[in-house]
BABAFI-673137 format. One record per residue (C-alpha): residue in one letter; x, y, z. Coordinates in steps of 0.02 Angstrom, whole numbers, plus 50000, padded with zeros to 5 digits. Layout:
N
AXYZ...
//
This chain:
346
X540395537355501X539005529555389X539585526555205X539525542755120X539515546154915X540775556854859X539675571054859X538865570355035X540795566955113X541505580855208X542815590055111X544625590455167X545675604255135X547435596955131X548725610855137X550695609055101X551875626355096X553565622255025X555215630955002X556275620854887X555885606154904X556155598254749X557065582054809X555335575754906X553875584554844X553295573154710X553265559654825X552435571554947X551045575554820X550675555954758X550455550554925X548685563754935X548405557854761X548345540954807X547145544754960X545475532454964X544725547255040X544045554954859X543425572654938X544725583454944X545495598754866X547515602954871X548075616854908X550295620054873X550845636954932X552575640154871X553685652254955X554665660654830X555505643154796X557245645554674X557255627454636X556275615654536X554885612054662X553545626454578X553785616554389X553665597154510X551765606854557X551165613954400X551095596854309X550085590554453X549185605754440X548575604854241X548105585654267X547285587354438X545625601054454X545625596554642X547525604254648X547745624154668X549595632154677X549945649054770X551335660354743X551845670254925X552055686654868X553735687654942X554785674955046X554285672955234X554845663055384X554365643955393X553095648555525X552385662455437X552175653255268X551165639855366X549895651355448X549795660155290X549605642755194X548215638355336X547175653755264X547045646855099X545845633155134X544145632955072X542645641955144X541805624355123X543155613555190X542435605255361X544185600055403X546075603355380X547455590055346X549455598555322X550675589555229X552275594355247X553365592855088X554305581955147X553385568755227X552085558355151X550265549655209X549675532755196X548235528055081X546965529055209X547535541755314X546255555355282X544875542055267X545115535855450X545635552955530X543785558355455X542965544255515X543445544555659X543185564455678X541395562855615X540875550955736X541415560055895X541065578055866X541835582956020X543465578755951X544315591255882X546165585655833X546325570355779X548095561055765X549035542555740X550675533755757X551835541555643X553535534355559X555045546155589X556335537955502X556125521855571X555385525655734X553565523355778X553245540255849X551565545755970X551495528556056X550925529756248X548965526156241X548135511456289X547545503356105X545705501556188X545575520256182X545515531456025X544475545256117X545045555156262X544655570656349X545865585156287X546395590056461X547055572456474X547855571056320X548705588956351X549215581256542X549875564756470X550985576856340X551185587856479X552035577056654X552315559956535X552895568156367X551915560256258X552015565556092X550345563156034X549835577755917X551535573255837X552075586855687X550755594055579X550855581955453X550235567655612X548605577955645X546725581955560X545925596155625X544235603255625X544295619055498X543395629555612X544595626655763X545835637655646X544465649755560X544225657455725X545685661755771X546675675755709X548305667955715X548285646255713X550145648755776X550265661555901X552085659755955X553255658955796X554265651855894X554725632555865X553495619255931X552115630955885X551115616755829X551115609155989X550725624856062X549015626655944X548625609556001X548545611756192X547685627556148X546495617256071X546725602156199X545755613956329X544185613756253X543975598756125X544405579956157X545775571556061X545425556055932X546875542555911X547275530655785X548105517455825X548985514055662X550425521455569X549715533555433X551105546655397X552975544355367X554105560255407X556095560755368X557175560555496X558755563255396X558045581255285X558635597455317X557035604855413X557165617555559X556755604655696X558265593855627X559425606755607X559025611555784X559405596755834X561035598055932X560345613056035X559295603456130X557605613256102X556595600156195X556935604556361X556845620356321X555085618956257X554695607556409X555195622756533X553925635556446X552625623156417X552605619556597X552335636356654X551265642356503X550135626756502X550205618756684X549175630956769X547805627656641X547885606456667X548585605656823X548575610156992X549425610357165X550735597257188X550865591457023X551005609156943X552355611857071X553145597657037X553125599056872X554005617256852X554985609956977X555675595656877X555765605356707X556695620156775X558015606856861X558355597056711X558495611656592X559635621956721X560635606056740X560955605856555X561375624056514X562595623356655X563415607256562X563385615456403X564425632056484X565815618656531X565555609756340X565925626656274X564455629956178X564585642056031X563745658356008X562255651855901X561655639856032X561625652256184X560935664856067X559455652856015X559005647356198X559115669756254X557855671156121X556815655956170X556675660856350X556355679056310X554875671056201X554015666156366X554515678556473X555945673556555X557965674156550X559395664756607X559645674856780X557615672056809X557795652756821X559125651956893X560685648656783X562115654556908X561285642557050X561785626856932X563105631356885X563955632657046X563325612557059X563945607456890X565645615456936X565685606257134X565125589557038X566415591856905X567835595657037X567235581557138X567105569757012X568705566656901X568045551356788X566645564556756X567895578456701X568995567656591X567595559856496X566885579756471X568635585156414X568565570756277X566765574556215X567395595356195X568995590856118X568005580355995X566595592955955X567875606155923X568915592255796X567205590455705X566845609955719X568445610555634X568235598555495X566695605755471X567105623355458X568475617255336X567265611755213X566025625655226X564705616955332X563935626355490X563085619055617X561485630655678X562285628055858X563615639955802
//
C-alpha cells in the first residue's frame, strides 16, 4: 500500500462488545489507542455490564472523538452481542478489526493487516501469529507466503488443523464481507468465528502475517476457556468435516477425512462414558451435535463403545490408570463443589 495521509487511509472500524470486563478492558482499549494506524473509529458495545467496565469506557469516551459507546438494550448471549456489535460499524468503514475485551493488539497491528489487505484485493480475511498466553498460536505456513488461495487455507485448517483465522481478535476483515450478510455468525453455536471464516475462505483468498500482533489470555474466564475440559475441539472437527469438506474436498480425502474425525471423536465419548462424565458435558455435546444435524446414535456412539469396553477388559494397566484419573476428578469435583465453584462440565 503506497503511503497514505490520514485522510486518504481507509477507515477501520474496530469493534469490542464487553460484559464485565472491568479487570482487562483498559488495557484492551490503550492497546487501539496506541495503534500507528491513525484512521480509525471505536466502537464499545456494552451488554448490560453490572460492573465497572461502562465508567473504564466513558473516560475514554469524553477524551477520545474517534471512541463511541453503545448500551444493548437488554442483556444477550456472547454470540448475539457480537453480531449485534458487528452492525454498529460505520457505513464508511472499508474494513472491520474486533477486539475482544480481553485481549489486546500490537502497535502495528491494524497498520500491517491494512497493508497488506489493500495490496491484494482478493484477500478478504486477513490474520497473524497470535500470543495465547505464552503460546505462538496460527503457526503452519511457509514464512515465504502471506497470500494464499482461501480454499487452501480452509483445507490446511480443514485435514492439518491449522489454526489460521485464530479468534476474532487474530483477524481483519473486509467490511463488506459482513454487510452482506444477514447474520456474520450463522451458527451461535461456539467456533462460529471459524465457521464465518471458511464461509468466507470459499470465495476470497487469505492474507498472513507472519508476526505476532495480538495477545489473548489464556487464563480469563471466557466461554472457550470455561469449555475447556469438554473437549469442544473434536467436536467442532466432526461437524466441520461434514459441513465444510464437501465444499474443499473431494473423494478420498473427504472420505477420509469424516472418516478420521468421526473415529477420534467416537473414541473419546466412549472414554468419557467410562470417566463418568457429568450431566453438563453430555448435555453440551447433545446440543452440539443436534446443531449440525446429527446425534449420538447417528455416528455411531454404541459401536465404540463396545471397543472401549473390549480394550478396557483386555487391557488392565489401561483400566487401573482410568480408575485413578476418575477417582481424582471426582476428589477435585468434590473440593470444588465444597467451595462453591462449578465446572461447566457439570
Amino acid at each position: 500500500m503506497p503511503p497514505r495521509d490520514h485522510e486518504t487511509a481507509p477507515l477501520v472500524s474496530v469493534i469490542t462488545p464487553f460484559y464485565n470486563t472491568e479487570k482487562y478492558l483498559a488495557e484492551c482499549i490503550k492497546s487501539v489507542l496506541a495503534q500507528s494506524y491513525r484512521n480509525w473509529e471505536y466502537v464499545l458495545v456494552n451488554n448490560q455490564s453490572t460492573d465497572g467496565s461502562r465508567a473504564i469506557c466513558e473516560r475514554y469516551v469524553r477524551a477520545d472523538s474517534r471512541i463511541r459507546l453503545i448500551d444493548t438494550p437488554e442483556h444477550f448471549s456472547q454470540v448475539e452481542n457480537f453480531e449485534r456489535a458487528l452492525r454498529q460499524m460505520s457505513p464508511q468503514s472499508e474494513y472491520c478489526k474486533m477486539v475482544l475485551a480481553d485481549d489486546w493488539l500490537f502497535p502495528d497491528c491494524i497498520k500491517k493487516m491494512v497493508c497488506l489487505a489493500e495490496s491484494h484485493p482478493t484477500v478478504g480475511i486477513v490474520s497473524a501469529y497470535r500470543l495465547l498466553g505464552n503460546v505462538v498460536t496460527g503457526d503452519g505456513l511457509p514464512y515465504t507466503r502471506s497470500v494464499i488461495s482461501g480454499r487452501e487455507a480452509a483445507r490446511l485448517m480443514l485435514k492439518e488443523g491449522y489454526y489460521l483465522t485464530g479468534s476474532p481478535t487474530s483477524i481483519l476483515l473486509r467490511a463488506n464481507l459482513i454487510r452482506e450478510t444477514k447474520r456474520f455468525y450463522e451458527s451461535n453455536w461456539i467456533h462460529d468465528d471459524t465457521e464465518a471464516c471458511l464461509r468466507i475462505l470459499g470465495k476470497h483468498d487469505l492474507g498472513f502475517i507472519h508476526q505476532i500482533l495480538s495477545f489473548s489470555r489464556a487464563d480469563n474466564d471466557s466461554i472457550t476457556e470455561s469449555l475447556t475440559g469438554l473437549n469442544p475441539g473434536l467436536l467442532r472437527k466432526f461437524l466441520f468435516a461434514r459441513q465444510f469438506g464437501p465444499a474443499f474436498l473431494s473423494g478420498d480425502e473427504l472420505n477420509h477425512l469424516i472418516r478420521e474425525t468421526t473415529d477420534r471423536y467416537g473414541e473419546f465419548l466412549a472414554a468419557s462414558i467410562f470417566e463418568f462424565k457429568g450431566s453438563g458435558f453430555w448435555d453440551f455435546h447433545r446440543r452440539g451435535l443436534r446443531s449440525g444435524g446429527y446425534s449420538f446414535r447417528s455416528i455411531g456412539l454404541g459401536k465404540y463403545v463396545l471397543l472401549e469396553l473390549a480394550d478396557l477388559i483386555l487391557n488392565p494397566k489401561k483400566t487401573a490408570g482410568r480408575l485413578i484419573r476418575v477417582a481424582k476428578n471426582w476428589k477435585e469435583r468434590s473440593r470444588r463443589r465444597r467451595y462453591g465453584v462449578h465446572d461447566a462440565a457439570e
